[in-house]
N, C-alpha and C positions, 0 to 999 in steps of 0.2 A: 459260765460253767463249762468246764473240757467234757471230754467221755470219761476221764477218772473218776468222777464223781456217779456215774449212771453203768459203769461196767456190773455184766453180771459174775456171779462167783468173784474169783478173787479176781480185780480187775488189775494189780500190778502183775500178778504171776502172769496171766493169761495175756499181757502185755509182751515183755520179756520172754514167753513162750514160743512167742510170734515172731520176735528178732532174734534169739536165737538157736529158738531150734528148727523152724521153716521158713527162717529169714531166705536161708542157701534154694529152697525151694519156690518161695517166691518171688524172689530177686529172677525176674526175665520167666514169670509164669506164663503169659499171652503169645499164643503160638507164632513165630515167624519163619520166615524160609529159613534156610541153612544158610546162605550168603549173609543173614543178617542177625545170626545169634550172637550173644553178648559175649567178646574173649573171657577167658575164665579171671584173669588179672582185674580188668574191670570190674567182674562177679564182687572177687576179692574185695577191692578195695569199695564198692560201692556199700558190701556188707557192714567192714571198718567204719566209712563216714557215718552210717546209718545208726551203728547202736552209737557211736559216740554223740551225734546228735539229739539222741533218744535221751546219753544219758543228759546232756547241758538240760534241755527241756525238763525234763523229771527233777531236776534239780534249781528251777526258776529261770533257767536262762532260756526264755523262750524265743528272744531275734534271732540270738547266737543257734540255739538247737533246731531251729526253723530253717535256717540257713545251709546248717549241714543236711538238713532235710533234703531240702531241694538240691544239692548238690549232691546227694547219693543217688535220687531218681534221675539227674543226669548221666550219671555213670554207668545205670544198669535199671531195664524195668523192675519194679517191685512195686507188689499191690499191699504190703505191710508199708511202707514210704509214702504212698500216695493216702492213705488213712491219718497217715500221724500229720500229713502236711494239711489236711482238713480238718484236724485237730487242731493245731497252729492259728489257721487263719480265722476257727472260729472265736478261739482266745483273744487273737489280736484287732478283732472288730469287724470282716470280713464276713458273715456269714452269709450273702447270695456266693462269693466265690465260694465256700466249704460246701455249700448243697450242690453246689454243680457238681463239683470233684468227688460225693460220696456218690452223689448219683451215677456217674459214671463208676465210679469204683465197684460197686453192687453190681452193675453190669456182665462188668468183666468177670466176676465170681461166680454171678450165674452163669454165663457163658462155661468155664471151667468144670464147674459141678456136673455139668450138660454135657462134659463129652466125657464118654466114659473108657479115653486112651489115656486122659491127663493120670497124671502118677504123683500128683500134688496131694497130701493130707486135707481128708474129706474134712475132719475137724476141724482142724485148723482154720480153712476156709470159712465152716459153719462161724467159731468162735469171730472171725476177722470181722464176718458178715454182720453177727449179733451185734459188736461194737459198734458195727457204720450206720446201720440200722437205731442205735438206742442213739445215737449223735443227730442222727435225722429229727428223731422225736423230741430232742433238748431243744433245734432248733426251729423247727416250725412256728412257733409262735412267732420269731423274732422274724420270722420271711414275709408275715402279713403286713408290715410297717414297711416292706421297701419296697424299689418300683419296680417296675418291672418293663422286659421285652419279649414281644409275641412276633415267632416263626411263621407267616403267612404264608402256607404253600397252596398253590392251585393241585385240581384232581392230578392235571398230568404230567407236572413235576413230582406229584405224590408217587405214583407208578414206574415212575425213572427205578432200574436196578439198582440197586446197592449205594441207593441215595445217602447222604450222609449230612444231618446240621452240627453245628458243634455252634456253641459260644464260650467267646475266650479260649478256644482251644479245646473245649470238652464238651463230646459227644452226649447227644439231647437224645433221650429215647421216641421211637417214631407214639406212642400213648402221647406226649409233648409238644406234639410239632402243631400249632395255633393255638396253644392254650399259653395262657398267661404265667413268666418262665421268672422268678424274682431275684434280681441282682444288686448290686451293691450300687451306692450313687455315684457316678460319676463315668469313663467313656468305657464302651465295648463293641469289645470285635464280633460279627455272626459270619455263620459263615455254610452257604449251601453246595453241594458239590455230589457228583456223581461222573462216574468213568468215560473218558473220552469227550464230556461237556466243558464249557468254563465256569469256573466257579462266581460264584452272586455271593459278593463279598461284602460288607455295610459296616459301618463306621459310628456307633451310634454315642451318643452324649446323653446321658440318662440321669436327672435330677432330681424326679418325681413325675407319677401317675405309670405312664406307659411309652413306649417306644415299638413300633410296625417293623418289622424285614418284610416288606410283600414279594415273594419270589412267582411269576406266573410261567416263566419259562426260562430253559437253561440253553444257551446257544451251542453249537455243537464246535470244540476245539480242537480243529487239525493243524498238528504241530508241522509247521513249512519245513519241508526237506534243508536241510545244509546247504547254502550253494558253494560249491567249491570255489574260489577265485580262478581265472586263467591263469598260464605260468607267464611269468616274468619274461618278456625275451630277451636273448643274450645279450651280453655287456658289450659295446663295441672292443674291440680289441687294437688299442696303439700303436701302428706300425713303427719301427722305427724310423727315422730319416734316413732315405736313401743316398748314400752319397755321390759325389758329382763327378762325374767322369772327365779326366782332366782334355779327353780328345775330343769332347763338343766344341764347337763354335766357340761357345762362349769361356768355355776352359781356356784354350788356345788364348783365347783374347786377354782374359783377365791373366794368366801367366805371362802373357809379352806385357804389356801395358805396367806390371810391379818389377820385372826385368829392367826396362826402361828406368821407370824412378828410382830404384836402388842402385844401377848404376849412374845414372845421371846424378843421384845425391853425393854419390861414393867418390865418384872425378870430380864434380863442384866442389868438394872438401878439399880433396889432394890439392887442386891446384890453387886453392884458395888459402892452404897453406905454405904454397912454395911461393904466391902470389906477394904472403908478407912477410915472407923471411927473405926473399930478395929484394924487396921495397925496403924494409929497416936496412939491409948492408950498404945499399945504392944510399942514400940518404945519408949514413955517417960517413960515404967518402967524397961525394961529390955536388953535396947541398949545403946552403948557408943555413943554419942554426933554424927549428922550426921547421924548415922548406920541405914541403913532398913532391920527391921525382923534378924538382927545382922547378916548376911548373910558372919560370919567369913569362917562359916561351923565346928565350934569348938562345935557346940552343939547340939544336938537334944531336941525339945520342943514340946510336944503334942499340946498346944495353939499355937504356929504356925504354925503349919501343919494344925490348922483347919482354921487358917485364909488365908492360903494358897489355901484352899480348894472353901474360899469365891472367890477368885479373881479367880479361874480356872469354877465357878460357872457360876458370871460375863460373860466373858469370851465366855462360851458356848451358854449361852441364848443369848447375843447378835449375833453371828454369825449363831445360828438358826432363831434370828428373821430378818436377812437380809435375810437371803436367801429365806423367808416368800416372805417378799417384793418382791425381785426378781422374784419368779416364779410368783406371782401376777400380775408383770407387763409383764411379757411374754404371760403368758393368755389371759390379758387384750388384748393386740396386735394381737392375732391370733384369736381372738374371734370373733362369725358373728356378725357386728353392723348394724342396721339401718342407712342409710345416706340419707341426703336430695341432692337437684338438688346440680351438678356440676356445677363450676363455667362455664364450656365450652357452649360460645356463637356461634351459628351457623346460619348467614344470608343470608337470600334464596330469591330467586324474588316474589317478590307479587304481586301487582294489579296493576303494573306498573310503569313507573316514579316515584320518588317521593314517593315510596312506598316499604316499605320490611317488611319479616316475621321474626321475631325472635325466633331459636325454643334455646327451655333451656333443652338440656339432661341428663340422671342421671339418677341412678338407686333410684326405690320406693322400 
């Protein structure tokens, strides 16, 4: 059985009285600072979800209107929304969760009525109240068949300021706090808290009979300062390679040393080509078929001695100019060069998890 069936006077009117004509007023009734009041587009549209939920509900769709339920109270406080979703849940089998949330709901009303800045419809309030009230009384019977969990607080947790238990999210009146609190089967959240302490949080799995939070003490919660990380230090910075002065020791050396072999290469060529183009003429004139330089040994020829003279030329320049080369590259190798960073990577701890230094070493 809902609250439509137990509303007093006309319980649709006085329904719809409440969505929409102090819906806009109780939508974000519960005082909060200024940095935390609801934008008015939220207001808007929180309003929109709520009668359309209102209407699916009214009309048998009670997952679907339940749903919108709960997604208009995300969008904007409203203590008309928090009624009709205690309505919902008692419909849909839930009733330790609807006692909670009327319980708390009733609170917050009282709270309101009690201060006499609120600018909310005293009516309105009374009528909201009547319905959450005549929904407590449909349900009570149904609360003695479920189990329950009991708030166990010692004196001097009791005395802690502006102590606060909620289960499942909703605030237990301090009349409540060790008496036996009836909820639905299966797990729940308690939960003890007060300013500056750590909160005594419990987990509990409730099938039947009863379930203890014993809280004797709240430990005191000081939030660790920030530590800043140290800064980074700078990034080495790559010189470029210096280059090499050709009037060191070693300049001088390696420029003589490829002077040498390029010229040694350069005259080993030349003569080494005048070496066979005198050898092929000498050959067609004065050799038997085959024959090179006639090399019977039956003769001596001034022109071949001199041509001889060319390949032994040849000969010399080239094996000066390798060895040109050679000690060029020897030099080159023993020479002091410039070298940029080493490829060797070396990972150091840095600013913690999640973080590392990479130093790149090498000589500049």
């Amino acid at each position: 059985m809902t609250a439509s069936h137990v509303r007093r006077r006309d319980s649709v009117n006085v329904r719809y009285l409440l969505a929409a004509g102090a819906c806009s007023a109780l939508l974000g009734s519960l005082p909060a600072p200024a940095s935390a009041q609801t934008p008015p587009d939220a207001n808007a549209n929180a309003k929109t979800t709520f009668l359309h939920g209102l209407d699916l509900k009214e009309h048998g769709d009670l997952p679907g209107g339940c749903a919108l339920l709960q997604a208009s109270l995300a969008l904007a406080p409203s203590l008309s929304a928090r009624y009709e979703i205690a309505d919902c849940q008692a419909a849909l089998g839930a009733p330790g969760a609807a006692a909670l949330r009327l319980t708390e709901l009733r609170a917050r009303i009282a709270a309101i009525l009690a201060d006499p800045s609120s600018t909310i419809s005293r009516s309105s309030l009374e009528d909201l109240d009547a319905n959450a009230e005549a929904l407590e009384s449909v349900l009570r019977p149904r609360l003695e068949h479920l189990p329950t969990v009991v708030i166990a607080l010692s004196d001097d947790v009791k005395k802690m300021a502006d102590l606060t238990v909620r289960v499942d999210g909703m605030r237990i009146d301090p009349s409540k706090w060790g008496a036996a609190i009836a909820v639905d089967a299966g797990p729940h959240t308690t939960e003890v808290t007060a300013p500056g302490k750590c909160a005594s949080v419990a987990r509990i799995e409730v099938r039947s009979g009863s379930q203890t939070h014993s809280v004797t003490r709240l430990e005191d919660c000081v939030l660790q300062p920030a530590t800043v990380p140290p800064p980074l230090p700078p990034a080495p910075v790559a010189r470029p390679p210096r280059p090499l002065s050709p009037l060191t020791p070693w300049g001088i050396g390696l420029g003589a040393t490829l002077a040498v072999g390029f010229s040694g290469a350069a005259l080993g060529l030349g003569y080494g080509v005048a070496f066979l183009t005198a050898r092929s003429s000498y050959n067609e004139q004065n050799c038997p078929k085959g024959a090179v330089l006639c090399k019977d040994g039956t003769y001596s020829d001034p022109q071949r001695t001199d041509i001889l003279r060319l390949r032994d030329a040849e000969t010399g320049f080239l094996v000066a100019g390798g060895a040109g080369f050679v000690a060029a590259g020897l030099i080159y190798l023993g020479m002091p060069q410039a070298r940029g960073p080493s490829s060797a990577l070396r990972i150091s701890p840095g600013l913690g998890p999640g973080h590392a230094m990479i130093e790149i070493s090498g000589a500049f």
